[in-house]
Residue, then its C-alpha position, 0 to 999 in steps of 0.5 A: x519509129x512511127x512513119x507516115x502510111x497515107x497518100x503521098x502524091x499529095x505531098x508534092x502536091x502540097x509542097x509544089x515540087x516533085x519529091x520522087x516519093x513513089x519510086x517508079x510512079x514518079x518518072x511514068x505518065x500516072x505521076x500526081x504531081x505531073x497531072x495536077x500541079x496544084x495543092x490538094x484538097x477542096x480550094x486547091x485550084x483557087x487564088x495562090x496568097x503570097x506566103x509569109x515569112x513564117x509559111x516559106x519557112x513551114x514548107x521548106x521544113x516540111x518538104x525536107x522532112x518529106x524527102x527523107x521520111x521523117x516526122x517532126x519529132x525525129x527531125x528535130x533531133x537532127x536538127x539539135x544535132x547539127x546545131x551542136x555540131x562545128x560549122x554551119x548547122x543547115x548544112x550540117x543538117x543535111x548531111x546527117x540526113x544524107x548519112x542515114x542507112x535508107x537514103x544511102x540505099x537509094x542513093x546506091x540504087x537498091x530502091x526506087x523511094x525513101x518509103x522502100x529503101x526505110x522497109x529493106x533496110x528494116x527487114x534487115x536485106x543490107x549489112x555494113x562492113x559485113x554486118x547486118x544492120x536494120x536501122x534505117x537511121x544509122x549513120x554511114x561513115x567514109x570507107x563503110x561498104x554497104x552490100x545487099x545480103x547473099x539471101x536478099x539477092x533475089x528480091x524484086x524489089x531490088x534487082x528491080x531498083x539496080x536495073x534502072x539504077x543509071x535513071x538518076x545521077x549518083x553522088x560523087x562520094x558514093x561508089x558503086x559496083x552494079x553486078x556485086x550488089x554492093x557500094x563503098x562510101x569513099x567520102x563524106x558527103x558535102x552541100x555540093x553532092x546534094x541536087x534537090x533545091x532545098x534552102x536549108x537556111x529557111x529550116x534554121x531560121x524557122x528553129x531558131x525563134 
């Protein structure tokens, strides 16, 4: 699956809000985004236009994609999913996006970004249920337990991501033993386990035309 590989302090940049898409990078004092906050290129500091309906809907879709590191082909499958799914397809659509095995990663707190937790998963360092897993889309149930491998232990990466683990808040459904290097989803996620101010309404309304 393609990925985007350019530079991504710009993409807060552009979306005026700090999406912590470069791990450590992001809570230091070399942040872009702290540094400039305003958008990139060569008219980024001119006059701010009020966006139009349509533009508040682009950014929020862009900024959700952003923070789960999705591109546009793959996000809109999830957004058919949730749609064909019962109850409310915006919140329906966060939540497959919350279930993904990379997001989950760092959620635990085996990464420090989206972009690390995609690469240790694909290079196969997790399992679920026992099982080795590289996918970085598959989806996690209530009651999976997800571990980092006996051989992956080591990586920096990882021991790295744990030591700074109580750094950012973890979701209510989500529980974690520290010194095990493992989690169990005790819960499926809901709209109230996710903190980043996302209007999911927005992305509907933007598909929905």
């Amino acid at each position: 699956m393609a990925r985007y590989i350019g530079p991504v302090c710009r993409l807060c940049r552009r979306e005026d809000a700090k999406l912590f898409l470069k791990g450590d990078r992001c809570f230091s004092d070399k942040c872009g985004y702290e540094r400039r906050q305003y958008p990139p290129g060569q008219h980024g500091q001119g006059r701010k236009k009020r966006p139009s309906d349509y533009g508040q809907q682009l950014r929020e879709k862009q900024k959700v994609k952003r923070i789960y590191g999705l591109l546009e082909k793959q996000f809109r499958g999830y957004y058919y999913k949730a749609s064909r799914m019962r109850g409310v397809t915006g919140e329906n659509l966060l939540m497959l996006l919350e279930r993904r095995l990379d997001n989950v990663a760092l959620r635990f707190g085996f990464s420090s970004s989206h972009a690390e937790a995609r690469q240790l998963v694909r290079h196969g360092h997790f399992t679920v249920n026992g099982k080795r897993i590289n996918i970085p889309s598959y989806q996690v149930r209530p009651g999976d337990t997800i571990e980092v491998r006996e051989r992956s232990r080591k990586v920096q990466k990882i021991v790295d991501a744990l030591a700074n683990v109580d750094r950012v808040p973890r979701p209510a459904w989500l529980e974690l033993d520290k010194d095990g290097m493992r989690g169990k989803v005790t819960a499926a996620p809901t709209r109230s386990d996710i903190s980043s101010d996302i209007d999911e309404q927005l992305i509907v309304e933007l598909y929905s035309k």
